[in-house]
C-alpha positions in Angstrom: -17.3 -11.1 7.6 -16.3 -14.3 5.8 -20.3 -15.7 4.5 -18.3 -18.9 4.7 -18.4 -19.0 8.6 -20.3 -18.1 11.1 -18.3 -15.5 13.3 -21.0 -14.2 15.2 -20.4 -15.8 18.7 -16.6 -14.3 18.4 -17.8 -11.2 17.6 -20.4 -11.0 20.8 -17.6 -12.6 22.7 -15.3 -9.2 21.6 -17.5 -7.0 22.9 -17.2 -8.3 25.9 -15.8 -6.6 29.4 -12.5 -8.5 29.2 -12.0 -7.6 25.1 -14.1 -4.3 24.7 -11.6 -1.6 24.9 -9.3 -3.5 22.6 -11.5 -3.9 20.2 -12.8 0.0 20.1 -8.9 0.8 20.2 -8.4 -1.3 17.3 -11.6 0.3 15.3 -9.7 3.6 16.7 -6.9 3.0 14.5 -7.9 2.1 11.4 -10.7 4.6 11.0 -9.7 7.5 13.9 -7.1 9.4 11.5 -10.0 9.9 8.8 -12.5 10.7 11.3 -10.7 13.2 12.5 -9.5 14.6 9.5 -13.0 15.1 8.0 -14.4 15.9 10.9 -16.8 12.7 10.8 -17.9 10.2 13.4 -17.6 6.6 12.2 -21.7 5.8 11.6 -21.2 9.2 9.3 -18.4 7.2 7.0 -20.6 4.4 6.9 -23.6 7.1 5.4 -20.9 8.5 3.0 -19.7 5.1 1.6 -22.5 2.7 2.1 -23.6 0.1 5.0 -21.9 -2.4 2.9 -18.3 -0.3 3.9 -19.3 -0.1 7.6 -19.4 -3.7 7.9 -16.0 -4.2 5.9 -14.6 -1.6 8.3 -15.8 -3.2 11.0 -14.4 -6.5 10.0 -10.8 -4.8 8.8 -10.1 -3.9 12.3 -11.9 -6.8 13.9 -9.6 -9.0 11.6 -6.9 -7.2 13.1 -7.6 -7.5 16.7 -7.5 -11.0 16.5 -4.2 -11.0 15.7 -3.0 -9.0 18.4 -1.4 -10.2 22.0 -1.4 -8.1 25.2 1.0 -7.5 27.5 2.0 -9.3 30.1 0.7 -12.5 29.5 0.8 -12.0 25.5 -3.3 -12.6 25.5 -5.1 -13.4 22.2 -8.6 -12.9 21.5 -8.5 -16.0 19.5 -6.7 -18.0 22.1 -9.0 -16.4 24.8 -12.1 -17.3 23.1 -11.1 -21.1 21.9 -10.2 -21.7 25.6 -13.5 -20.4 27.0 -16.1 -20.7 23.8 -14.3 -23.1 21.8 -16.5 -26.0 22.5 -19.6 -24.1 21.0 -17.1 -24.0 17.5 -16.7 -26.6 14.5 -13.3 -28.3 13.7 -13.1 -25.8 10.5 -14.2 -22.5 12.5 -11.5 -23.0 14.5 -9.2 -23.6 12.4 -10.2 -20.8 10.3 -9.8 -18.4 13.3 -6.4 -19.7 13.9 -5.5 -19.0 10.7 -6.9 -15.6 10.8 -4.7 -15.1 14.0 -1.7 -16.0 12.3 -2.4 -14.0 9.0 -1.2 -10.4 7.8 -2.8 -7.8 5.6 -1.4 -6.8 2.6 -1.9 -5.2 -0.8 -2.5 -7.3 -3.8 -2.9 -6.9 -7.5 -5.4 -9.4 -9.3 -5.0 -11.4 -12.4 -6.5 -14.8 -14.2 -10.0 -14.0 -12.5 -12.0 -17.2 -13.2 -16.0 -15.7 -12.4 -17.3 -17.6 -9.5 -14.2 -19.9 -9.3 -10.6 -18.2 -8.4 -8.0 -15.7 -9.3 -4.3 -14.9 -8.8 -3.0 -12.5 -5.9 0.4 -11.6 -6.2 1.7 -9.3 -3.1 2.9 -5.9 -3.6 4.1 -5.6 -0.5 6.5 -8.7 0.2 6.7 -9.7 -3.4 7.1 -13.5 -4.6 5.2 -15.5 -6.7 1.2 -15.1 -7.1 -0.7 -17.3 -4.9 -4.0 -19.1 -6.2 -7.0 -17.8 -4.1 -10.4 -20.1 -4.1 -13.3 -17.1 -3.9 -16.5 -17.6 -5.7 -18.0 -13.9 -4.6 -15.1 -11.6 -5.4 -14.1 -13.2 -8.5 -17.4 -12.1 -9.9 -17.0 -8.9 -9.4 -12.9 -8.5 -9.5 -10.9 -7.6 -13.2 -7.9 -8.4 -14.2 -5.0 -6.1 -12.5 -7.7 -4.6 -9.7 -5.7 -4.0 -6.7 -7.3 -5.2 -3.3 -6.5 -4.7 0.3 -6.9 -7.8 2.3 -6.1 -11.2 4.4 -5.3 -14.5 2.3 -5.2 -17.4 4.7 -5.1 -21.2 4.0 -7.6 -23.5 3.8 -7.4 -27.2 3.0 -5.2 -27.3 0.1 -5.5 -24.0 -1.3 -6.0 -20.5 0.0 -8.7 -17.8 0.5 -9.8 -14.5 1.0 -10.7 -13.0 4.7 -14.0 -11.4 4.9 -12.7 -7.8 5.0 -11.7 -6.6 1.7 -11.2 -3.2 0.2 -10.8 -2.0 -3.5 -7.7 0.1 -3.9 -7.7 3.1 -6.8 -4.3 2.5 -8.8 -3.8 6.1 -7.3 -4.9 4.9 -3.7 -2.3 2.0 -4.1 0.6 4.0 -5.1 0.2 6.3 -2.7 0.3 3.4 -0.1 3.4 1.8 -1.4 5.2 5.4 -1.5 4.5 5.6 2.0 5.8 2.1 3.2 8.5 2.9 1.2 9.4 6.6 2.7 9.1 5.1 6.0 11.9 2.6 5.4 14.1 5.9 3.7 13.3 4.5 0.3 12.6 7.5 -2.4 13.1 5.3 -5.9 9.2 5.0 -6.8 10.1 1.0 -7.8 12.4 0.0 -4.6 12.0 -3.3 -3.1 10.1 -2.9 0.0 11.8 -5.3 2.8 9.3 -5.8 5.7 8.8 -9.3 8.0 5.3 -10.5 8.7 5.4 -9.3 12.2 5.9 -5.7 11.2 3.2 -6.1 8.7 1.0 -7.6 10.9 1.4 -4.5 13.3 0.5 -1.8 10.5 -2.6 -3.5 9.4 -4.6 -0.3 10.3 -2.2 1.7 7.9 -4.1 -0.1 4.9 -7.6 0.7 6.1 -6.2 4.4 6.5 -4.6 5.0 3.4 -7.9 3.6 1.3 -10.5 6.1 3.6 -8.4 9.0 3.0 -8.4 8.3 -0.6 -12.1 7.0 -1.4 -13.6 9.7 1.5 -12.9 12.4 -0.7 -14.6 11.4 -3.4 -17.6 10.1 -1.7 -18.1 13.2 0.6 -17.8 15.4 -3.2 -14.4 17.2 -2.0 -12.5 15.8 -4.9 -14.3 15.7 -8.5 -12.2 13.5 -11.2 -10.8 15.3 -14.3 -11.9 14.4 -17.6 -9.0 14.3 -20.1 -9.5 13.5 -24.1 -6.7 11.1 -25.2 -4.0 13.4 -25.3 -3.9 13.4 -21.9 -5.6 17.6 -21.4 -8.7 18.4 -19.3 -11.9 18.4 -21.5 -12.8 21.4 -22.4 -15.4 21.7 -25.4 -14.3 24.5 -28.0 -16.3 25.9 -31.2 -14.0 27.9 -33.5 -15.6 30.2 -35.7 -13.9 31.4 -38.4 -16.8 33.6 -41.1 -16.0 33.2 -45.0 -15.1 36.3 -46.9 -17.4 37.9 -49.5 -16.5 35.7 -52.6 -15.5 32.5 -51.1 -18.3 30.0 -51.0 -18.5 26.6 -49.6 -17.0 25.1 -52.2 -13.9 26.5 -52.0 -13.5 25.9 -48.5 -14.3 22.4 -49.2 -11.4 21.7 -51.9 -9.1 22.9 -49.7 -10.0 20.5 -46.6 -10.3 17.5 -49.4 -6.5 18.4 -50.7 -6.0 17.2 -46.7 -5.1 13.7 -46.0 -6.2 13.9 -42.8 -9.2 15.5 -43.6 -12.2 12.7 -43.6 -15.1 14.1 -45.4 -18.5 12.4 -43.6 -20.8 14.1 -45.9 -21.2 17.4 -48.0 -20.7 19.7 -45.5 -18.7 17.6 -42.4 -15.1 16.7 -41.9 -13.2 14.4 -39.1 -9.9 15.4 -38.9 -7.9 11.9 -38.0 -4.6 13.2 -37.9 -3.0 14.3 -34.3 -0.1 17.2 -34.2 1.5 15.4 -31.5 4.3 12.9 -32.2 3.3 11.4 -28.9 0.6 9.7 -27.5 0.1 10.3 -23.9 -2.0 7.5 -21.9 -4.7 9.8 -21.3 -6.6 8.9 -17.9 -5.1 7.5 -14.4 -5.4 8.2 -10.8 -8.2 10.6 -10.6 -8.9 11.0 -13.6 -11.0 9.6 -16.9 -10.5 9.2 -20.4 -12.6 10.8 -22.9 -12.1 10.2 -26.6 -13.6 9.6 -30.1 -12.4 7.3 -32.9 -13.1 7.2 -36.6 -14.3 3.8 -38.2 -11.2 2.5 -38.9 -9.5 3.4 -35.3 -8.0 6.8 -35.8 -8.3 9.1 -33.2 -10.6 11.7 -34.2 -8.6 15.1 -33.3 -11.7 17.5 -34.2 -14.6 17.8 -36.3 -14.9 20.5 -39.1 -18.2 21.8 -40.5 -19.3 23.9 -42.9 -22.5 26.6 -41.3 -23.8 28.4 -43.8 -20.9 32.0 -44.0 -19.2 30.2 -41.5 -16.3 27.4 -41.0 -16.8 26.1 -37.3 -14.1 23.8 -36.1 -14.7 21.7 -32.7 -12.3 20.4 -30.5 -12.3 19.3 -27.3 -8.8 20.8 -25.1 -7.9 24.4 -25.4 -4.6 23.3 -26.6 -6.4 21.4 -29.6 -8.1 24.5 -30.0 -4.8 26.8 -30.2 -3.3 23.8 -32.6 -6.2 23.1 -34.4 -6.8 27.0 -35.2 -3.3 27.7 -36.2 -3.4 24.8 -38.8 -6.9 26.2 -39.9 -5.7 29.5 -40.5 -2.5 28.4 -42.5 -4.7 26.4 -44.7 -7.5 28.5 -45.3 -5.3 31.9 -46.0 -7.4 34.8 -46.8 -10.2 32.8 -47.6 -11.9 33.1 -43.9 -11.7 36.3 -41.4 -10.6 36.3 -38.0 -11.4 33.4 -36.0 -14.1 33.4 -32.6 -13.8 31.3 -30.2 -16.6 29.9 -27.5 -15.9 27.9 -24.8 -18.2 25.2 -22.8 -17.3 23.0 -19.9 -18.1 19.8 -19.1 -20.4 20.8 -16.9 -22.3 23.0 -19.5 -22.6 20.7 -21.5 -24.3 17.9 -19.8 -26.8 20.7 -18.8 -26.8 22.3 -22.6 -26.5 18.2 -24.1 -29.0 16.1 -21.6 -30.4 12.9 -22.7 -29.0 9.2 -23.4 -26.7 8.4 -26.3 -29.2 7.5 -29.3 -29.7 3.8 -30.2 -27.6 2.6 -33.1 -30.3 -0.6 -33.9 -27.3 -2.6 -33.9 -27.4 -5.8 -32.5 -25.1 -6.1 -29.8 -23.2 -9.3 -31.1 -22.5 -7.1 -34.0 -21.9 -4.3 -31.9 -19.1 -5.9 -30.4 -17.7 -7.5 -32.7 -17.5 -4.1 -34.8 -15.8 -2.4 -31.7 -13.5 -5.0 -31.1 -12.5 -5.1 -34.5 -11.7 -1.5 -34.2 -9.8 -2.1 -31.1 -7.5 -4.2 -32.5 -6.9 -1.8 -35.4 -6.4 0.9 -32.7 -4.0 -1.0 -30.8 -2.2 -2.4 -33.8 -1.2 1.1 -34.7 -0.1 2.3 -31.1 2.1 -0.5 -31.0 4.3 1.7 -33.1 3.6 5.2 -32.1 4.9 6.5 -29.0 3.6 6.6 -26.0 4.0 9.0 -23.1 4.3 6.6 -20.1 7.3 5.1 -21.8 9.5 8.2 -21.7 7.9 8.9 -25.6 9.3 4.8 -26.7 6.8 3.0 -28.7 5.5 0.0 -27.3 7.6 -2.5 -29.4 11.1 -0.4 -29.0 10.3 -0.9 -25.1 9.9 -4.2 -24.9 13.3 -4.6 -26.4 15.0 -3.3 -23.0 14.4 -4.9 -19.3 13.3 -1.2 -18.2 11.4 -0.8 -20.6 9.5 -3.9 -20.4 8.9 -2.7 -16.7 6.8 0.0 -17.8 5.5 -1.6 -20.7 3.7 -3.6 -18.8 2.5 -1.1 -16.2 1.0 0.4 -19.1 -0.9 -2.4 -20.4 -1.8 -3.8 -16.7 -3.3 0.3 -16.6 -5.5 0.0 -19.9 -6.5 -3.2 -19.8 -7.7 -2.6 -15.7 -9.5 0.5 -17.0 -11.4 -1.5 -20.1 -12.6 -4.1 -17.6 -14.2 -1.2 -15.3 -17.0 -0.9 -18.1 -20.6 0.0 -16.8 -21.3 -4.0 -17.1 -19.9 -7.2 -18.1 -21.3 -7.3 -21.9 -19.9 -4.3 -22.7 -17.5 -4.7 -25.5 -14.8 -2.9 -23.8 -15.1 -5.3 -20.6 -15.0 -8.3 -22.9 -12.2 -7.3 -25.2 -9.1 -9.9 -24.7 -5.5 -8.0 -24.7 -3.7 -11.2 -24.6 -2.5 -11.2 -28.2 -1.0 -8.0 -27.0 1.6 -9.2 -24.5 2.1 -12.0 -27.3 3.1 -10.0 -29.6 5.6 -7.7 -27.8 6.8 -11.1 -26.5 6.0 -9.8 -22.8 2.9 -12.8 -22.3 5.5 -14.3 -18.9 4.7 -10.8 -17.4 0.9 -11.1 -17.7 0.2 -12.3 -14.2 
């Protein structure tokens, strides 16, 4: 519950004789459905997601109790407990618990995170303007476009978060909204969603169902994520062998892949190739899935490696449709100068077995680091601002932001990258710290970056 107040004495008085069964009704709803579907009692959730998730479980539909009333006389286990225990309370408590009686959960999407001070919470539910939220604990851990569930209530002059909070995927959340929107006959994936507090107030346990059946999969290893490269296809690590012919030596080979632009010799016997066959460039990544790519010095996607094995040209690619594109290309260039290509296959899972150990260290210092991958960034980003891009029906960024739908998903897709760069392994990481602001600037879309 909230650290800021003590809520212990309400809690013992809930599980009294008079409130028990509506508080074991309420912890029914928001965690029976999931229960029941994997066949899990609610201590075994709490073992598949951590202690730290049974207590916000606990407080989600403890929260939600105490907004409740009770036929016939409309009975309130805040108003109940005020009346009887209220003396034992401070003036704030008490007001803290009224506002907590009054308050509705919802789903909100984060921006201007200030660590250990605030952030902005604008509803995705009801809409309107973001609200200001005064959390020191969360905004250490929140980035920029997460999507929470949870209760913001006033406080003094500002507002603040509820002690029950819970991290929505960007799959998790769409999923959520689809449904409140299905229910009110509402197929258009973007339709306003028009709902009063009351009736949000009485679905609170829909929120708390919707993220269990969506992190409970995961957690209990019944869904894995796929692992795309950044043209958006499932990693899958190919080695194309194609042997030389008596009387072509290395040499030769290596003429013809330096007569190709987008062939970037490393050393005497290696080759990046930079250029990708698609005209499009797919967001790769998203709900359920990760991102898995590789980038030349200068910020070009590096579409396959090329090396030269003794009687052999071995080209390495990491989709199966790379693979058929790459080994087309390959044997157009290289003409009768190679034999009939073989192929072998590995899987993600191979290789981590086959590849084990840590990434080696570079010696760079990690100011330089940075500064090096940031620099790239930018150079990366610079040029996709004028290639197209997949999640805006194959636009580029710049010739969306010159329409009003198009701005709508131009800035779903940069809310969806940026969110995914601050989810580095830890704070310093360069990808975590990388500022997209002068994005928005430039496409002129900065008013929609909140």
């Amino acid at each position: 519950m909230k650290a800021g107040y003590d809520l212990s004495r309400i809690i013992k008085f809930a599980t009294r004789d008079d409130w028990a069964d509506a508080l074991q009704e309420a912890l029914g709803d928001h965690c029976g459905e999931a229960m029941e579907e994997f066949d899990l009692e609610f201590e075994e959730i709490g073992d598949a997601l951590s202690d730290h998730y049974s207590g916000v479980l606990f407080g989600c539909a403890f929260e939600d109790l105490l907004t409740r009333r009770f036929e016939p006389d409309d009975d309130n286990l805040v108003d109940d407990y005020l009346k009887r225990r209220g003396w034992n309370e401070s003036v704030p408590v008490k007001a803290y618990l009224r506002s907590l009686r009054d308050s509705v959960c919802s789903l909100y999407e984060v921006s201007d995170v200030v660590r250990g001070e605030s952030f902005l919470a604008r509803d995705l539910v009801r809409g309107g303007e973001p609200v200001k939220v005064t959390e020191r604990s969360a905004s250490r851990t929140l980035q920029q476009w997460d999507k929470i569930s949870a209760r913001i209530v006033p406080e003094r002059k500002g507002h603040i978060l509820s002690g029950a909070i819970l991290p929505f995927s960007a799959e998790g959340a769409d999923t959520l909204l689809a449904g409140l929107r299905s229910v009110q006959g509402k197929r258009r994936s973007k339709a306003k969603i028009e709902i009063d507090d009351e009736t949000l107030a009485s679905i609170a346990h829909l929120f708390t169902t919707a993220w269990l059946l969506d992190v409970l999969p995961k957690a209990l290893g019944l869904q894995k994520p796929v692992i795309e490269n950044t043209d958006g296809d499932e990693l899958m690590f190919h080695n194309i062998r194609f042997p030389l012919k008596r009387g072509t030596s290395a040499n030769d080979i290596a003429a013809l892949l330096d007569g190709e632009p987008e062939m970037s010799r490393e050393n005497e016997h290696f080759w990046n190739w930079l250029k990708p066959f698609s005209k499009t460039i797919p967001l790769a990544g998203g709900p359920g899935k990760l991102a898995f790519g590789t980038s030349s010095d200068d910020g070009r996607t590096v579409f396959g490696n090329i090396e030269i094995k003794g009687n052999a040209l071995v080209l390495s690619v990491n989709s199966a449709k790379r693979a058929k594109t790459g080994t087309a290309a390959l044997t157009k260039l290289l003409g009768a100068a190679v034999g009939k290509p073989l192929t072998e296959i590995e899987t993600i899972e191979q290789a981590m077995r086959n590849h084990p150990g840590p990434p080696p260290d570079t010696g760079i210092p990690p100011e330089i680091s940075t500064e090096l991958i940031h620099g790239m960034m930018d150079q990366h980003y610079l040029e996709t601002l004028n290639q197209p891009v997949g999640m805006l029906d194959n636009l580029t960024p710049r010739e969306a932001a010159a329409s009003a739908q198009g701005r709508k998903k131009l800035v779903e897709w940069l809310k969806l990258i940026e969110n995914r760069s601050g989810h580095a392994p830890n704070d310093d990481d360069p990808m975590a710290t990388y500022d997209f602001s002068w994005i928005w600037a430039d496409l002129g879309i900065e008013k929609f970056r909140k």
